[in-house]
Structures are given as structure tokens and as C-alpha cells.
C-alpha positions, 0 to 999 in steps of 0.5 A: 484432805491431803493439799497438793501443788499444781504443777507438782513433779513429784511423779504421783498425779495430782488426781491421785494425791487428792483420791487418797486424801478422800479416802483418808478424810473419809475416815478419819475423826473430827479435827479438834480445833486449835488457836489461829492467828487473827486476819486482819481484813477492812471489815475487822480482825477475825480470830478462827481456828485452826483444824487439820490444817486449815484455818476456819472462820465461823460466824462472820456477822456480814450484815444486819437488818430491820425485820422486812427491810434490806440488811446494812453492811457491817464492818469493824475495822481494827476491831479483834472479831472472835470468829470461833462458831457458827452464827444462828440460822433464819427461823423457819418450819424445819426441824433441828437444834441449832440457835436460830435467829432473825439476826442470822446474816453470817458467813463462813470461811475455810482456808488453808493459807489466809495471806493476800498473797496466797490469791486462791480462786473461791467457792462460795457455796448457797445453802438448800431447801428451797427458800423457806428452809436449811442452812449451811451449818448441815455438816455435808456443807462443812468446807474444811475438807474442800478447802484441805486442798490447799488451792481453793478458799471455801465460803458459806452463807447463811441468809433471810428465808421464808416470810422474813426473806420473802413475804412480798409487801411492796403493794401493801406498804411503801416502808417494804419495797424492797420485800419479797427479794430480801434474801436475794439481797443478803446474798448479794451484800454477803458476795459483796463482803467477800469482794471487800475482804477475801483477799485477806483470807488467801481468796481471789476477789476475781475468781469467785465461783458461786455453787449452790444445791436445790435453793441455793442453785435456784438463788443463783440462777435469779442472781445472774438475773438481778443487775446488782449482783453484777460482776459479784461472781464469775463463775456459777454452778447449780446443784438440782437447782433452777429458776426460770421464772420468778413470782409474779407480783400479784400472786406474791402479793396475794400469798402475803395476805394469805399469810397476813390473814393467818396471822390476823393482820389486816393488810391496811395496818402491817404495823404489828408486823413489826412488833410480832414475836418471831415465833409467830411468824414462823408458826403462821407458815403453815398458811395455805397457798392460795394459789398452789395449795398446801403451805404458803410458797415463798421465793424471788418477785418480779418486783421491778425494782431488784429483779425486773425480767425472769431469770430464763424466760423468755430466754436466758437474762443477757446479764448471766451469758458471759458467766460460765455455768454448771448445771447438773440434777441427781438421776432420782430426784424424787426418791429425796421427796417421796419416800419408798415407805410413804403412803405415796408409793406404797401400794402402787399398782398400774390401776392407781400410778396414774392418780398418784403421778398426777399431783406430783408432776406440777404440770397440766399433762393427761397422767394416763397417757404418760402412764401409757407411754412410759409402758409402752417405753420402759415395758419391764418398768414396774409402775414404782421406777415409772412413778419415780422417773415421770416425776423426776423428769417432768417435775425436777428436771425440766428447769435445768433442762430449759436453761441449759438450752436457753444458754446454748441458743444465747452461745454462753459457756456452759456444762451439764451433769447428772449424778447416777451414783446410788445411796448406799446405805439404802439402795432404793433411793437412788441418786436422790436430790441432794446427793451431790453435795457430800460427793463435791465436799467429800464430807462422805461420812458426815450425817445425812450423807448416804454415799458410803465411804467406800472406794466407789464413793470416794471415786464419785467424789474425786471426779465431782470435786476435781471437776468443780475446783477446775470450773471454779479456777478457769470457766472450764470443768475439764481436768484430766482424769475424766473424758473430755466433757464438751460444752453443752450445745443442743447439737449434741446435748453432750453430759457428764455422767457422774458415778463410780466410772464417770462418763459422757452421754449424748442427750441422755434420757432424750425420750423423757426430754421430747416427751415432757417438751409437749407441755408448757413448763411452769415454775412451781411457785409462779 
């Protein structure tokens, strides 16, 4: 991606220099990687590489911990680190080919001028799939193209999930206290290796913005709740991702003897806990939830000691207020979730939308009524968009909206999205949950990406990336290109629409909101 000043005079806009370095990005082969020179950090002598112009660091060893038990710092001053590939991935359930590992506390940097002169604001960017699955290793979280602009430093992380990062064994074992939260925790000794060492790299300790997809927002928004990550990060953006309640401790302490008994462990004995192949603990996740059904939920616990209130309830955490916020969603969330082509929404007719809307919804509200509503509403829609939209809006939606409001009644500085750009590569799944994280990379044409690397999509890029890198440098998402984008307040509920032509609304999807607000919220997994 082509890197420009601000304050550049040479008669293009900035905007303009940074669309056609999408468009070249987006078609341009993989950078073959060069020898770099070495950063020299408190935490060691890291040698990377040098691809298309930025220097990248991979596989950063931040910390290191015993199973179940907080992680440790990990420092080597004066040490030459090589920093050349990526660290293994937290074991988990789903599928793919990289090395995966219980040692798997690494980080990842892009810069594109690593001196401690250069101060460059940071993006530290928190992984999906909510908190049992993914990584940053997915090549639409690749920073090389972010950070090709030459004004921001672009940080990954990866951390503990599922049972390693999450299994709640506080109440079982005094030698667990700080389980159920473990994840949380690397994250929080991961931001504070960046406060430590990202000057070296060109990065601005102070100006540190943390963005995240799906989990990795969800991570966010209980980070801006835990008082140890106080003052780690000063900016926050969240990409479908929302937390506005933790698990309470007795459900995660039941969902713990679930997964104890699953794998024949008496909760009085946890010791060959210890001693377990990995293997078996990543096998046992298919436990049942015992409270929800299906496989056993993990993620953050009103522990009392790391997280000791939710995150938003019964207001936004009083910790997060001065923290400007993004908080956006994809138009079709779902479509990401329930395929076309599954047996869920194949063969939808008015006669079964209901029953078939009714487990997806994640809320106790009569299906038949909303089924009702939405025909008297939308009385073109075919049962298939009422299926898809009910369920975006009274599933995926509701958090982000519950926040953004909870924030606007505190007065805290904070924006709002929505994604309306389309997959391209298969129209019927919409702006699907996950959509954005390739538009704000401007990795379009990675694998899995479905934006197309078509003028729209490049158009749709440049305006979430400008936007994103203005929020990250000053609090505020506004740059010029774009309509002015006012803070959210419930007066207006003002929106910034994201798509080909990106626009602002008011209070968009106003009759969804109000009617899904007729129902108490909860937060699946709590």
C-alpha cells in the first residue's frame, strides 16, 4: 500500500494516494520476504523481515505460563531473537494446518519505520472466534498492507482459549484463582509488552488502539471492565463484537464439572489436570453445556478478583468512559453463521420460519409474533431475509446496540457502523459477520475474504481503514472523504453506513431496535 505523509503538498489527497495503494495491493503477488535489521528493545534484539517495504516480526514470545495458571513475562535483554514466523496457535476444535500449542503467548508486528523516533500511533488488532477458536495467523489479519502506510504500527496477538484460557476452576482449586479469566490476562501482559517495548519498533506507547472482530471485540469490551488493563490502551474499536455481561460464577463453575466429567476428572482430585495430554482436553470440548446446550461455552468470569462487575451492565464500566469507542456490526450477521445451503434455511416456508427462528434468536420472545410483525413490516420479505434479519437483530445486534447507548447516557465519546458492503463472490450472504476485517486490512484478496478486489471493494476499504487509522491517531474516526460522522447519542442514534458510497443514517433499523427492546437482553453464555 502506498505510504504517504500527512500534510503531504504535493497536490494528490491523501485519500486518493491511499485508494490507489488498495488497488494495487489488491493485486499485487506476496512480498518475498528480505533480511532486516535487528530492533533492539528492553525485551531483546528482535530480527524480522523486510517485505514490500515494512519490516514485520513474527512470533514475539511475550509470555509464558503453567497450564491453568496466569502467564509470566518474558524478556531477553541483549539477547538476538529471531522473529521470522509465526508463533503456534492456542489448541482448539477448529480446523486448519498451523502448529498449535499450549506455549502459544506470541506477538506480531508490521512497521514501516521500526526507530523510536518515528512515534507512530498503534493498532493492536485481537483475534475472533469468540473465545474457544481462531488466531491471528488467518491471512485477512496480515498487517503488512495496514502498516504499508507508512503512519501506523499494526500488532497481533495471539492468546489462551477455550478451556486453557477459560475453564473457571477458582471454586474447585485454590492453586486455579486466577482461572476462568486466563485469556484476558495474556492480553493484558501482551498490551503491557507493548507499552514496554513498541517504541523501539516506531510505535507510540501513548497512542495505543486496540480493535478486535467477533471475540476479539467481545475481549475488548470486558477489558475496558478488568481495572488491570487500566491505561494499557486509549482507544477501542469493536467489530461485531460485544460483552455486556460476564459468566456468572456458578454456571462457570458448573460448565467446568461438565467438562471435568467429559474428561473423567472428579473435581475433588484436579491434579491429572495437570498431567493430561493436550490432546485430551482439546477432544473433551465437545462437552455439553449444561446450561445452554450444545458444546460447552467458555469465556470471561465474575470472578471477583480480575473482572469483579460486568462489563455493561447495569451500565457502561465507569473505567472505559474516557476511552473513545468504535462499535460497529455487518448488515447480515447471520448469513456468516447459518448458511443458505444448511439444512436451517433450506426449505423455509411461512408454515416453519417460526420454529426455525425460534432457537436462533437466543432470547425468550413468542417467534410467532415476530414472525407476524415482520410481515406486516417488510410484507414483500420472503420468510428467508425475515429469517436472516430476526435473527441478526435479536441475536447479534442487541449487545452493540446496548453499549452504544449505555456510553451515550454515561456521555462517553463513541461512534457507530454498520457494514452494508455485500460478499461478491456469493451474493446471498450479504454483509456477513466477519466481513469488515479484510475491508480495514485491505487484505481483499486474501483467502476467505469475499469482498472482491473490484473498485467498490477498494472503495469500501479505503473508507473503513481511513476511518479506523483517523480513530486510532486522534479519538475521533472523521477524515475527509467521508460525511461528517457525529458521535452517537440517543437523540439522533447518527450511523455510519459503510459500503460502496459510505453515508450516515439516523437510528437506522429504528423498528428492529424498539421491537426486540421488548425483551430483557442476555448475553449467550451468561
Amino acid at each position: 500500500m502506498a505510504s504517504s505523509k500527512a500534510g503531504s503538498t504535493s497536490g494528490v489527497s491523501r485519500r486518493s494516494v491511499v485508494a490507489g495503494g488498495l488497488a494495487l495491493a489488491a493485486s499485487a503477488p506476496a512480498f518475498a520476504a528480505a533480511p532486516a535489521g535487528t530492533v533492539r528493545a528492553p525485551a531483546g534484539d528482535f530480527v524480522g523481515t523486510r517485505e514490500g517495504g515494512v519490516h514485520a516480526f513474527r512470533g514475539i514470545r511475550y509470555g509464558r505460563a503453567e497450564r491453568f495458571r496466569a502467564a509470566v513475562p518474558v524478556t531477553q535483554p541483549g539477547t538476538r531473537v529471531p522473529a521470522q514466523r509465526f508463533g503456534p496457535i492456542c489448541p482448539q476444535k477448529a480446523e486448519g494446518d498451523e502448529p498449535r500449542s499450549e506455549d502459544c503467548l506470541f506477538l506480531n508486528i508490521w512497521t514501516a519505520e521500526p526507530r523510536a523516533a518515528a512515534r507512530k500511533p498503534v493498532m493492536l488488532y485481537i483475534h475472533g472466534g469468540a473465545y474457544s477458536n481462531g488466531s491471528v495467523t488467518d491471512p485477512m489479519n496480515d498487517g503488512q498492507r495496514l502498516a504499508a502506510r507508512g503512519d501506523v504500527v499494526v500488532v497481533t496477538v495471539n492468546h489462551r482459549l477455550n478451556a486453557f484460557g477459560y475453564l473457571y476452576l477458582a471454586r474447585l482449586d485454590p492453586r486455579f484463582a486466577d482461572s476462568g479469566n486466563l485469556g484476558q490476562l495474556d492480553l493484558i501482559l501482551a498490551l503491557q509488552w507493548v507499552r514496554d517495548n513498541i517504541a523501539a519498533f516506531g510505535g507510540d506507547p501513548n497512542c495505543v488502539m486496540v480493535f478486535g472482530q467477533s471475540g476479539g471485540g467481545a475481549k475488548i469490551a470486558t477489558m475496558m471492565a478488568m481495572p488491570a488493563a487500566k491505561g494499557l490502551f486509549h482507544r477501542a474499536a469493536t467489530m461485531s463484537g460485544q460483552q455486556v455481561t460476564a459468566s456468572g460464577p456458578l454456571n462457570a463453575t458448573a460448565r467446568a464439572r461438565a467438562y471435568l466429567q467429559r474428561l473423567g476428572v472428579t473435581d475433588s482430585n484436579l491434579e491429572p489436570l495437570l498431567t493430561m495430554p493436550t490432546e485430551r482436553l482439546v477432544d473433551a470440548l465437545d462437552a455439553t453445556d449444561p446450561i445452554l446446550g450444545g458444546g460447552v461455552y467458555f469465556g470471561p468470569v465474575l470472578d471477583m478478583k480480575w473482572l469483579t462487575r460486568h462489563p455493561f451492565w447495569p451500565d457502561a464500566h465507569p473505567q472505559g468512559l474516557a476511552i473513545p469507542m468504535l462499535l460497529g456490526n455487518t448488515h447480515d450477521e447471520t448469513r456468516a453463521f447459518l448458511s443458505p445451503d444448511s439444512p436451517r434455511v433450506q426449505g423455509l416456508t411461512w408454515d416453519n420460519v417460526a420454529d426455525r427462528i425460534a432457537p436462533e434468536l437466543r432470547i425468550d420472545i413468542l417467534p410467532e409474533w415476530v414472525v407476524a410483525q415482520y410481515r406486516q413490516r417488510f410484507p414483500d420479505w420472503t420468510p428467508t431475509q425475515v429469517f436472516y434479519d430476526a435473527t441478526t437483530c435479536g441475536r447479534s445486534w442487541r449487545g452493540q446496540v446496548i453499549e452504544a447507548e449505555e456510553r451515550a447516557k454515561a456521555g462517553a465519546p463513541g461512534w457507530v457502523y454498520q457494514v452494508d458492503f455485500g460478499s461478491r463472490t456469493d451474493p446471498r450472504r450479504g454483509a456477513f459477520h466477519t466481513m469488515d476485517i479484510p475491508l480495514v486490512f485491505g487484505t481483499l484478496d486474501a483467502a476467505g475474504s469475499q469482498t472482491g478486489t473490484a473498485a467498490d471493494a477498494r472503495a469500501a476499504s479505503a473508507a473503513m481503514q481511513e476511518s479506523f487509522v483517523a480513530f486510532t491517531k486522534t479519538g475521533d474516526p472523521n477524515h475527509h472523504g467521508l460525511p461528517n460522522w457525529p458521535r452517537y447519542e440517543l437523540a439522533g442514534r447518527t450511523t455510519m453506513i459503510f459500503d460502496v458510497r459510505s453515508r450516515v443514517e439516523d437510528d437506522p433499523r429504528r423498528w428492529q431496535r424498539e421491537l426486540f427492546a421488548r425483551v430483557p437482553y442476555i448475553q449467550p453464555g451468561t
